[in-house]
C-alpha positions in Angstrom: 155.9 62.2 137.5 159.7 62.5 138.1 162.2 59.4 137.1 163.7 57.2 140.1 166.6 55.4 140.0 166.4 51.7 139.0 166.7 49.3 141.3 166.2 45.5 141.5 162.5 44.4 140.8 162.4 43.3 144.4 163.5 46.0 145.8 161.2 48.6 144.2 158.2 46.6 145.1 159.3 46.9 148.9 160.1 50.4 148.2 156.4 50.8 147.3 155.2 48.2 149.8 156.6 51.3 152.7 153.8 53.5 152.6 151.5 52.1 155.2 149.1 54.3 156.9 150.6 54.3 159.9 153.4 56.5 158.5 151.5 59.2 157.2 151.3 62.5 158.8 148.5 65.1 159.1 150.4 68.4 157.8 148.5 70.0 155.4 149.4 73.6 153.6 146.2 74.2 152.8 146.1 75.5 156.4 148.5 78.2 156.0 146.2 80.9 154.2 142.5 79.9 154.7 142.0 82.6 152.4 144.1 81.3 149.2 143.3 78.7 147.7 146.9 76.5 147.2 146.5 75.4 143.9 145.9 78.9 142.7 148.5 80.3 144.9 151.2 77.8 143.6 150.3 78.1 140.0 150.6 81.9 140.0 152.2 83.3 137.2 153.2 87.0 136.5 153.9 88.7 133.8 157.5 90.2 132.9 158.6 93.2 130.2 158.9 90.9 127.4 155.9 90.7 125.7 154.5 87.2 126.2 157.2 86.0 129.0 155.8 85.3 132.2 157.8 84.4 135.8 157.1 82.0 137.9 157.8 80.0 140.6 158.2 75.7 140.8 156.9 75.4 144.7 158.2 71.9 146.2 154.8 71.7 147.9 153.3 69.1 145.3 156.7 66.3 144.6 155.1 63.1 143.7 157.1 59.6 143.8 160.8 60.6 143.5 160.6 63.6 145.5 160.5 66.2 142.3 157.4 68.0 141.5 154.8 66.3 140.1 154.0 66.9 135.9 150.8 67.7 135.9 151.3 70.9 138.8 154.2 72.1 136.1 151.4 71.4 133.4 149.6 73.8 135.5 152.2 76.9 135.9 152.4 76.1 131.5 148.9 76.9 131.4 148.3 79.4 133.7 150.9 81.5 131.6 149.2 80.6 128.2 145.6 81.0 129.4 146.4 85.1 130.1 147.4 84.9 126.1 144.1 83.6 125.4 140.6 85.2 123.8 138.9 82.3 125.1 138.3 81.2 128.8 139.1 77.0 128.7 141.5 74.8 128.1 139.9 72.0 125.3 142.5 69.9 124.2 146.4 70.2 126.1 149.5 68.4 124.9 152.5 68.7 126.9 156.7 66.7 126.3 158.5 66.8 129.4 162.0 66.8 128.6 163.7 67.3 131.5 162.7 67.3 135.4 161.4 70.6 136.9 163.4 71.3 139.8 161.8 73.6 142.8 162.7 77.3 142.2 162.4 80.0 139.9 160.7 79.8 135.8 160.0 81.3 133.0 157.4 80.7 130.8 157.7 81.9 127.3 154.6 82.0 125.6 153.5 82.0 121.5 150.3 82.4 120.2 149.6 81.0 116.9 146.4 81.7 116.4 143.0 83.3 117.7 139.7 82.7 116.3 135.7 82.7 116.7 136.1 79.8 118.4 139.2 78.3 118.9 142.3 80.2 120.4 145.8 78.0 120.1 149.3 78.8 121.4 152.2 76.8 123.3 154.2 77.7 125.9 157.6 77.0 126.8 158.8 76.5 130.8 162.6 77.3 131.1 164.7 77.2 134.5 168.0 78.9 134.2 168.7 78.8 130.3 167.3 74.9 129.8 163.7 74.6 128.7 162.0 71.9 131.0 158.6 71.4 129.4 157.1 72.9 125.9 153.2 72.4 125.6 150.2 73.6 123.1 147.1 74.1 123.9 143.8 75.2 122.2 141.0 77.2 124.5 137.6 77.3 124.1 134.5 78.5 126.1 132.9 75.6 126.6 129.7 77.4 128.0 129.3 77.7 124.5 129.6 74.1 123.1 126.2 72.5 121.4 126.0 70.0 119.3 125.1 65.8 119.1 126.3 64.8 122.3 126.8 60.1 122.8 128.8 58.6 125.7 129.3 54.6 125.3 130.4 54.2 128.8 129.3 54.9 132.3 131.1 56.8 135.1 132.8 55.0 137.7 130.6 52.8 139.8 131.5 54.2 143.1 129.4 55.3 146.4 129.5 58.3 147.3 132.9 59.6 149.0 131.3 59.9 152.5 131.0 55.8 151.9 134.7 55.2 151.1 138.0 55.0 152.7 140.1 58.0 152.7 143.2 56.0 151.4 145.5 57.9 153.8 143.7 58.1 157.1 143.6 61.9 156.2 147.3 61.9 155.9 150.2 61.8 153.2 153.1 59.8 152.0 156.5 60.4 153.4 158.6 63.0 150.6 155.5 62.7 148.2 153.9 66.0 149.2 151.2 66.5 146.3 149.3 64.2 148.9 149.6 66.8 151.7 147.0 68.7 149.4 145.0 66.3 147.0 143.0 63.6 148.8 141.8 60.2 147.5 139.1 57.9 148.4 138.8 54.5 147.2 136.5 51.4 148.2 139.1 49.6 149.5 142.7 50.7 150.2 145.0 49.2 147.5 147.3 46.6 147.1 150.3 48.7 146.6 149.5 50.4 149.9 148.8 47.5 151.7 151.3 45.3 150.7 149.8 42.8 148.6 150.4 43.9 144.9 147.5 43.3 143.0 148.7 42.9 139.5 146.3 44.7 138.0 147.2 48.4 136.6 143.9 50.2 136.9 141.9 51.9 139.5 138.9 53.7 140.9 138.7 56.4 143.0 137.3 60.0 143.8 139.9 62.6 144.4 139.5 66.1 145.6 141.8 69.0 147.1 141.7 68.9 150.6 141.1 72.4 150.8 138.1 72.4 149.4 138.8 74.1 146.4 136.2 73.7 143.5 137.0 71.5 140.3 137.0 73.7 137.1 138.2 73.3 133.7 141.5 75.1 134.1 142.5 72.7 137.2 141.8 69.4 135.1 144.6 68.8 132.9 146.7 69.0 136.3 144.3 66.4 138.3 144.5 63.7 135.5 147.9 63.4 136.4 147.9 64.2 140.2 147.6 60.2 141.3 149.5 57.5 141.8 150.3 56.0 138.8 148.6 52.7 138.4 151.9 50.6 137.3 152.6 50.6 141.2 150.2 48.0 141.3 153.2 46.2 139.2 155.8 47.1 141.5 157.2 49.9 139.5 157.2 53.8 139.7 156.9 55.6 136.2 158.2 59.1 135.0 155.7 60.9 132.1 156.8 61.7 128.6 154.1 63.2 127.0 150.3 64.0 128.3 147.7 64.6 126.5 144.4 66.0 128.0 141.1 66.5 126.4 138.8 68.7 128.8 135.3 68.2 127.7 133.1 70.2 129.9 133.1 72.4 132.9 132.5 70.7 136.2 129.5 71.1 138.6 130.9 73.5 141.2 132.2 70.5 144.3 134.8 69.6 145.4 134.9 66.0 144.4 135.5 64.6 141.2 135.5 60.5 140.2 138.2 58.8 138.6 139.2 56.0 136.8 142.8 55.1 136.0 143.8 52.4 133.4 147.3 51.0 131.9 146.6 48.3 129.1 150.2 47.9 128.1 153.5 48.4 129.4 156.4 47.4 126.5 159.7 48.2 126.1 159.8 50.1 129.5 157.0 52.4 128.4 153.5 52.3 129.1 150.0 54.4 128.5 148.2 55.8 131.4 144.1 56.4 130.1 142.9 58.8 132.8 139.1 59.6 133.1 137.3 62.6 135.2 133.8 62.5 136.2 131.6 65.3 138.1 129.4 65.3 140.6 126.7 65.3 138.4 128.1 62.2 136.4 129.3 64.0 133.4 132.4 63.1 131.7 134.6 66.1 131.9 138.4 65.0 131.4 139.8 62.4 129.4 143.5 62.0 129.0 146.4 59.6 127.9 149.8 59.9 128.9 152.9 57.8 127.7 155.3 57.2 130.5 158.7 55.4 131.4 159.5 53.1 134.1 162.7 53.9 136.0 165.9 52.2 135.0 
């Protein structure tokens, strides 16, 4: 999530207050290539002549609040670099620092593997643009096809019906300059405060979220989904810009489209604050967990 400029408290909540739904539009890019799925198409990465080095490219398809692309896409480029270095097929456990904003263009992706085992595989990979390294993440893989063992969940999924029941939170639209929602799509109960004006106070949320083209939830598109919301600190009146994420992928999804989610921030000091981010399947398994510590703008 990329840094904004601060501004007075009352202006940033007005700022947030301006996405009503009647200023969304319906452009979607999902349209432009039935036969690709965007996500995979934009997190493309190919290899190069240096052994381990991968190009890519930063597409300004998915900015989030601030108008730069959004962390957990770049996440996303990271990993689909270090997953082709890889004996094993999943991401288990991600941790990414993001030390400088990605800017829309070309990367490369330096990977290192340290090491490969039976049943654990773990490297980190390095995103540069230009000679400046933008985000540096490790990772270990897994197959989690393969996972067994004592199995205890102490809390339940989020209580939500189902997403033919709920309000498409944009009318099927997207916010003005924050184009990740041109592509991901969110239900909720009710729309929230920060969208309708009336700041709840309350940093948390519910919600199912999906691609709007339809393209199936799996392991390797998790880490980017647990941060591709809006971060629920706007319910404060305040945007936020990540640090560091860490994601812990726990199973592979049932093969739908629609995942549920629940959002939590428990403390905000200093200027920084936690996001807890929870994925659910369609079958009500827990299959993402993550925490991310963030920054609100100055």
């Amino acid at each position: 999530m990329p840094p904004e400029p601060r501004r007075p408290q009352s202006d940033r909540v007005t700022r947030l207050r301006t996405y009503s739904v009647g200023q969304v539009n319906g452009f979607s890019r999902a349209a432009d290539d039935p036969g690709t799925h965007v996500f995979d198409r934009d997190t493309a990465a190919d290899t190069s002549e240096k052994p381990g080095e991968y190009t890519a490219e930063v597409h300004d398809g998915w900015s989030a609040l601030g108008g730069m692309p959004n962390g957990g896409y770049v996440l996303a480029l990271c990993m689909q670099a270090l997953r082709k270095e890889m004996a094993h097929p999943d991401p288990l456990v991600v941790s990414a620092f993001f030390m400088r904003r990605a800017q829309p263009g070309a990367a490369v992706l330096r990977t290192d593997l340290g090491h490969s085992g039976r049943r654990h595989a773990t490297g980190s990979v390095s995103m540069l643009q230009g000679e400046t390294e933008v985000v540096r993440a490790t990772a270990t893989f897994a197959d989690l096809s393969k996972m067994e063992g004592r199995t205890l969940v102490l809390n339940e999924k989020p209580d939500l019906p189902p997403p033919d029941d709920c309000f498409d939170v944009l009318d099927g639209g997207s916010m003005p300059g924050v184009r990740i929602t041109e592509l991901i799509e969110y239900r909720m109960v009710e729309r929230p405060g920060w969208l309708t004006g009336e700041l709840t106070g309350e940093p948390q949320a519910e919600f199912w979220m999906r691609f709007k083209d339809n393209r199936p939830i799996d392991a390797f598109a998790l880490p980017s989904l647990v941060d591709a919301a809006t971060p629920v600190v706007v319910e404060l009146g305040e945007g936020s810009s990540t640090v560091e994420l860490t994601v812990h992928v726990r199973a592979r999804p049932t093969p739908d489209p629609w995942v549920a989610c629940r959002a939590t921030t428990r403390h905000v000091i200093e200027g920084y604050h936690e996001e807890d981010f929870e994925v659910w399947d369609s079958s009500g398994t827990l299959v993402a967990q993550s925490r991310q510590l963030a920054i609100l703008p100055k």
